[in-house]
matplotlib code that plots the C-alpha trace (Angstrom):
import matplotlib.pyplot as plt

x = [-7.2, -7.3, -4.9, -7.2, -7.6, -3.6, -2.3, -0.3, 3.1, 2.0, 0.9, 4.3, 6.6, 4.5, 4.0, 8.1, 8.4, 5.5, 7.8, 11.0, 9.4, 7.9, 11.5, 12.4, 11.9, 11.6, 8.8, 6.5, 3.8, 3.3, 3.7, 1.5, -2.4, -1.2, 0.3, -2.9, -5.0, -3.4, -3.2, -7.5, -6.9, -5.1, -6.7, -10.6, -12.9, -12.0, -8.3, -7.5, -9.0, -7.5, -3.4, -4.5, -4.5, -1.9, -0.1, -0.8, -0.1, 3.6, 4.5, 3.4, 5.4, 9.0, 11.3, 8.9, 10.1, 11.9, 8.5, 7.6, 3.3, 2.6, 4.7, 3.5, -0.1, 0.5, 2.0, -0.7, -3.1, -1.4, 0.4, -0.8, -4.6, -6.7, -8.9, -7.8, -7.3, -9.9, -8.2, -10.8, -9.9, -12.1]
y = [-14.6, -10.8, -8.2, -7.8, -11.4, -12.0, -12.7, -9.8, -11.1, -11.7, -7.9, -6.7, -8.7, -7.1, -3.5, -3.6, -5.0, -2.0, 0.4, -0.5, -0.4, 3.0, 4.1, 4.2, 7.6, 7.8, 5.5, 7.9, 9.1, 5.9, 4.0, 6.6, 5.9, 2.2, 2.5, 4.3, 1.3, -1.7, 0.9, 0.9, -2.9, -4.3, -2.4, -1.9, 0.7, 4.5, 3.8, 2.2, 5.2, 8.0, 5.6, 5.2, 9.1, 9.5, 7.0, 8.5, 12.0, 10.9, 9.3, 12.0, 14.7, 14.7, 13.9, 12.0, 8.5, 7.5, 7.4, 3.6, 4.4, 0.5, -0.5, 2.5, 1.4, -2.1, -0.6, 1.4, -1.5, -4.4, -3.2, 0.3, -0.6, 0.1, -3.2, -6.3, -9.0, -11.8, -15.1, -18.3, -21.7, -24.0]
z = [-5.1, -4.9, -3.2, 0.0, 0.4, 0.7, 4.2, 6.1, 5.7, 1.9, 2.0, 3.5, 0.8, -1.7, -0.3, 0.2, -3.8, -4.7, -2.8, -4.4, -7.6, -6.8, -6.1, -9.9, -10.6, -14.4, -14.4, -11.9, -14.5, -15.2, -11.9, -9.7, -11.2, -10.9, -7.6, -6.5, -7.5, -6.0, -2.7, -3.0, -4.2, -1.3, 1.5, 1.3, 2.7, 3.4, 4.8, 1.2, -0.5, 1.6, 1.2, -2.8, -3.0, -0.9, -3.0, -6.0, -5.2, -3.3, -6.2, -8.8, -7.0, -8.0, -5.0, -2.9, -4.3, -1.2, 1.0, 1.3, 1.0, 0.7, 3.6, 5.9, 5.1, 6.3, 9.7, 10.2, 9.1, 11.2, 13.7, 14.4, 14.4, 17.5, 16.7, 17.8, 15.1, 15.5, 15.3, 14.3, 15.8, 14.1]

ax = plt.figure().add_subplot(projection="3d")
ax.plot(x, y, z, "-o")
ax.set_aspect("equal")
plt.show()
């Protein structure tokens, strides 16, 4: 199973883990090319490019730790989004 295939309440529990880990700051030149991948990893297309350099660049910069990227991005994937989410009955 990979990161974009992961149901959305699987995607928040992880983006909120992600997060927390992202909050240790003496890991941060370490944790923000990593962070920036499983950003592009979990959410495809242009949004997931434009949160993984966000991502990367919030947790590069020294101070910025306490800005929850992963758990914003699901907001503004699931709750925020303008289209409407298809639901299959089968």
């Amino acid at each position: 199973m990979t990161l974009n295939n992961l149901s959305k309440n699987k995607k928040l529990v992880l983006g909120i883990v992600l997060d927390l880990i992202g909050m240790i700051t003496f890991i941060d030149i370490i944790w923000a090319p990593i962070s920036a991948l499983l950003m592009t990893k979990m959410y495809a297309g242009k949004k997931g490019k434009v949160a993984g350099v966000f991502s990367f660049i919030e947790e590069i910069l020294p101070g910025f730790d306490i800005i929850p990227s992963f758990t914003i991005m699901w907001f503004f994937t699931y709750v925020f989004s303008k289209k409407p989410e298809v639901i299959e009955v089968k």
